[in-house]
N, C-alpha and C positions, 0 to 999 in steps of 0.2 A: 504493500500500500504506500509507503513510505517513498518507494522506485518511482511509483510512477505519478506522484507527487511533482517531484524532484523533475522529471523533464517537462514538463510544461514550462516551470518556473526558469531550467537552462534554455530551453526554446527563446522565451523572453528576453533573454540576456544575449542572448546569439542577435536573436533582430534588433536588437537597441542600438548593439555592438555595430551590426551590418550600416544600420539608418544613419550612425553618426561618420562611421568612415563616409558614407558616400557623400554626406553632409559636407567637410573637408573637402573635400575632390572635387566635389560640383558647384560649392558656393561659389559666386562671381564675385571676384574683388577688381578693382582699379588697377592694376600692378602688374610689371612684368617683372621677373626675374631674370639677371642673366648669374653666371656661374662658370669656371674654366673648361675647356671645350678640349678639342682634340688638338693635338701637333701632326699633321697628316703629310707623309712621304711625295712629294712634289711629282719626282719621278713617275709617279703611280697614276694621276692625274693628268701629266702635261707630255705628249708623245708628238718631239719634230720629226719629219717623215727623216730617215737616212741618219738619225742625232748619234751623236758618240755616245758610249756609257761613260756610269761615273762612279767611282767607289765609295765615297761618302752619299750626302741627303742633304738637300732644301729641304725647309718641313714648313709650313704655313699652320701657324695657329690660329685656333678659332674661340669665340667667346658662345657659349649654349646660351639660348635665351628663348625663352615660353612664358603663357600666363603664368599667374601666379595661383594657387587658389592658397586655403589656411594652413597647410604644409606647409608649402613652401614658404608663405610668409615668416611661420614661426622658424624656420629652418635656416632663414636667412640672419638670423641676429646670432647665429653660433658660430660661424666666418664670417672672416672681413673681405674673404673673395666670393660669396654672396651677397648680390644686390640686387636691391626691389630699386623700379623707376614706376612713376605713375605711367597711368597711359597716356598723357598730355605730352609726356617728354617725347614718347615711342611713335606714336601715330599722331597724323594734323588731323583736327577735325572734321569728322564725317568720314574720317578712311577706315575701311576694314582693315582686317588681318590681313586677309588675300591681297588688297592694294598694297598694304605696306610689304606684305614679302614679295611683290612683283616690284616693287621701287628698289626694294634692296637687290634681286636678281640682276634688275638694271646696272646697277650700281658696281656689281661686278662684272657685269659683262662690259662694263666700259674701263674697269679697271684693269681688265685682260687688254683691251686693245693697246693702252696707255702703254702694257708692258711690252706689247708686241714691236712696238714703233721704237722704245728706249735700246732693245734687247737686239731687235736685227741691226738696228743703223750702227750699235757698239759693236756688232758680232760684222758688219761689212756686207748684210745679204739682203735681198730683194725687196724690199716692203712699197706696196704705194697705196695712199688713202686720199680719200676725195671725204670734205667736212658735207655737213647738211644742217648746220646749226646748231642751238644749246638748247635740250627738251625742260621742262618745268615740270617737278616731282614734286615739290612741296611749296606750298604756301605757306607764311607766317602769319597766323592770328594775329586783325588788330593795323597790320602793316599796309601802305598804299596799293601794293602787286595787288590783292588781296581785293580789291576793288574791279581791277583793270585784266589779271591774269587769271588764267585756267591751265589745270593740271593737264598738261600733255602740248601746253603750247609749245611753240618752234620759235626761240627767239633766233633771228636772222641778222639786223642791226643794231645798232646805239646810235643814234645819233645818226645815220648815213653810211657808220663804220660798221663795216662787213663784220659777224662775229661767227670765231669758228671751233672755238673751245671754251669750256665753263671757263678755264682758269682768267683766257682772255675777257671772258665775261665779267668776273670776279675785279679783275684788275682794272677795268674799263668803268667798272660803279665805285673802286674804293675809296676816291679820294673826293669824293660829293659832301655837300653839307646839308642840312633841312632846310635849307631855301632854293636848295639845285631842281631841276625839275630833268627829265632824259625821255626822249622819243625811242620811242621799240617800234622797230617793223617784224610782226609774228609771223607764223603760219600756224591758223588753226583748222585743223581736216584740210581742205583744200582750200579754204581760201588765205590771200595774204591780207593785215590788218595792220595800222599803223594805230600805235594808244599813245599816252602822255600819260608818266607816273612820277610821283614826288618820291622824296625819300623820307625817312624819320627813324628814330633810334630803336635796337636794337630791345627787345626785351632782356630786363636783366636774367630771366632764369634760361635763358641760352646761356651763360658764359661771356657773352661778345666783352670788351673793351670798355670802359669806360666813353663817352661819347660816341663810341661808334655809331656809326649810321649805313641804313640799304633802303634798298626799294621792299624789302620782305619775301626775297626766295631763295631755299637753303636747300642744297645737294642738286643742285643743278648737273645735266648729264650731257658730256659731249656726244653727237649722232653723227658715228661718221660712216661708209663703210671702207673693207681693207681685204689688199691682197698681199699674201706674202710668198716668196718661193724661197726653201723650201716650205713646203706645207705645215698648220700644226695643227694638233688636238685637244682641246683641254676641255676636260670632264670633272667639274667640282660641283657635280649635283646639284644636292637643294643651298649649297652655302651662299651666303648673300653680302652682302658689303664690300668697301673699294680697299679695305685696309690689306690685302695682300697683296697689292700689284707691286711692291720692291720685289719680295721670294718668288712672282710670278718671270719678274724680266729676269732675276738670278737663274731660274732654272733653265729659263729657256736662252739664255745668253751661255749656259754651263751645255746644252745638245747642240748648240751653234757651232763653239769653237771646239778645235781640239784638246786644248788643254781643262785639263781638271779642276776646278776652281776651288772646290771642298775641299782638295787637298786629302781627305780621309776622314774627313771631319764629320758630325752631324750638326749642321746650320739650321736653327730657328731663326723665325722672325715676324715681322711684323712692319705696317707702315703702308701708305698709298704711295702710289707715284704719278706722276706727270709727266704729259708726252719728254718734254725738255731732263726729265730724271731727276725732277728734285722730289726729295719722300717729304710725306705730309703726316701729320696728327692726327693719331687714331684714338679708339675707346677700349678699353679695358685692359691696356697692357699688364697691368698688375696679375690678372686671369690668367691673359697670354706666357706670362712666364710661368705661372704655375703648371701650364699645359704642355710648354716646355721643357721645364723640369721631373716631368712625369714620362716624357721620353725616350728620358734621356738623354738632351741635347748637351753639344759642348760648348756650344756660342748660341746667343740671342743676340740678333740686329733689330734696332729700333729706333724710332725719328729720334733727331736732337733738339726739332724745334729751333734750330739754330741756336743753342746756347741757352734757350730762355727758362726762367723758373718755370718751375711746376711742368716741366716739361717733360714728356712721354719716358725718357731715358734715365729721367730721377727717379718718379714713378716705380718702371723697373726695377732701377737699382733698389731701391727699397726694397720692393716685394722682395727679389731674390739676396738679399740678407734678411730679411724679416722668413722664409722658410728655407733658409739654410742651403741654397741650389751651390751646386758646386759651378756649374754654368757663366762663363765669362759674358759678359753686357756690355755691347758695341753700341755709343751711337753714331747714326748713321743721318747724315743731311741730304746727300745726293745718292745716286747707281754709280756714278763712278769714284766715291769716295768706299763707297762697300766692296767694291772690283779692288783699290789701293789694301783697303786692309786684309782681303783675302789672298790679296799678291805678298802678304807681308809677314803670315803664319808659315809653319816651316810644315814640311809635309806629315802627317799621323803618323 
């Protein structure tokens, strides 16, 4: 009598048990989490047709990032390489999931091209690309684009002046003030559109500078297309963002030439780049080396920022004294300052 007592009341305990797990799992919170990601073999991914081999490894790390539900919430405050961001930070208003991992797929695929163009012209072989403008991925709440722009436009000019790269974009609006005003010739779908946008300061929970100021559009995407001979391949799945394209032009600059540039070595890293091969300022390095040091890398390359505080390479260096990585921390400004110091290690 006693027995069968007794399972009714375990039954109960079982569903409560079940109802709260799923409770956890399924509640919607505001938050994404990201977390250290993988350090993944370059080789594995990037195939020039006819490329030499190599004895060491490129490795390109990545940062894991998904919602968040109250797991991970609470899972987050027991590392400091677990971080919650609101959704405000992650997606602009009104974007799904699905948009924002399609901006980020962009985002690489134009960081591949960036490497493609640094990697052959260093390596001496065929590349030619014809530009199509700079596409509009994000709007900034709040800011004049925001008025004037639409997600997918095709900015064409500035002013009269032909534009054929974000960076040339970037550098064409930086020096304005909130009384400048700047003429855009677009393309949106097929027709072309001439607008008139002001500028005004940056919000401060971006980060930007103290008085900085823009028209309010952020990760802008060069559209070019490109031919290269020999031929490549690169398969990095579902991975998204521009911060690999330094270890993309490494690797593909290391199947270019004959010589071995790893030396024996296994190379992390990290960093965007630009057609001209300066590396840029990425998110989560601190991750990135922990994903590296679970690799077992022997070198991390990583922006310098050009010298500046708080920059990507201090970062770094923290994290890999703060969890003990044996792992030497390179930083890195340019592709061809990363090419000097890998000519400058002696071979494994």
């Amino acid at each position: 009598m006693k027995s069968e007592q007794t399972k009714p009341f375990l039954s109960k305990r079982w569903i409560i048990l079940i109802l709260f797990l799923l409770f956890i799992h399924f509640f919607p919170l505001p938050y994404y989490y990201s977390q250290p990601g993988d350090a993944k073999i370059l080789s594995e991914v990037i195939n020039v047709e006819g490329g030499h081999e190599e004895d060491g490894t490129f490795m390109l790390t990545t940062v894991q990032m998904g919602k968040a539900n109250l797991l991970f919430y609470g899972w987050s405050y027991l590392s400091s390489y677990r971080l919650l961001y609101h959704e405000d930070q992650i997606r602009h208003e009104g974007e799904s999931d699905e948009e924002y991992h399609h901006r980020q797929l962009m985002a690489m695929s134009s960081s591949q091209e960036s490497a493609m163009i640094v990697a052959y012209e260093a390596a001496g072989k065929t590349i030619e690309y014809e530009y199509h403008g700079v596409i509009v991925t994000q709007l900034i709440e709040g800011m004049p684009a925001e008025e004037v722009l639409e997600i997918g436009d095709r900015i064409l000019e500035v002013n009269g002046r032909e534009i054929e790269t974000a960076e040339q974009l970037i550098h064409t609006l930086s020096d304005k003030s909130v009384k400048d005003t700047v003429e855009l010739l677009i393309k949106r779908e097929d027709e072309r559109i001439v607008v008139e946008v002001g500028f005004a300061p940056f919000p401060e929970k971006l980060g930007a500078q103290k008085g900085q100021v823009g028209i309010g559009i952020s990760s802008p995407i060069t559209e070019r297309d490109i031919v290269v001979d020999p031929e490549v391949m690169i398969d990095t799945s579902q991975i998204g963002g521009p911060s690999a394209g330094l270890m993309f032009a490494l690797e593909m600059y290391n199947q270019l030439t004959e010589e071995n540039v790893t030396k024996g070595y296994h190379i992390a890293g990290t960093g965007t780049i630009s057609e001209e091969g300066v590396v840029g300022r990425i998110g989560g390095a601190p991750q990135k080396v922990v994903a590296a040091d679970r690799a077992g890398a022997d070198y991390f390359l990583v922006p310098n920022d050009a010298g500046a505080s708080q920059s990507n390479y201090e970062e770094a260096l923290a994290a890999a004294e703060d969890i003990g990585a044996e792992m030497e921390i390179i930083p890195i400004d340019t592709f061809e300052e990363a090419l000097e110091f890998l000519a400058s290690i002696p071979p494994k």
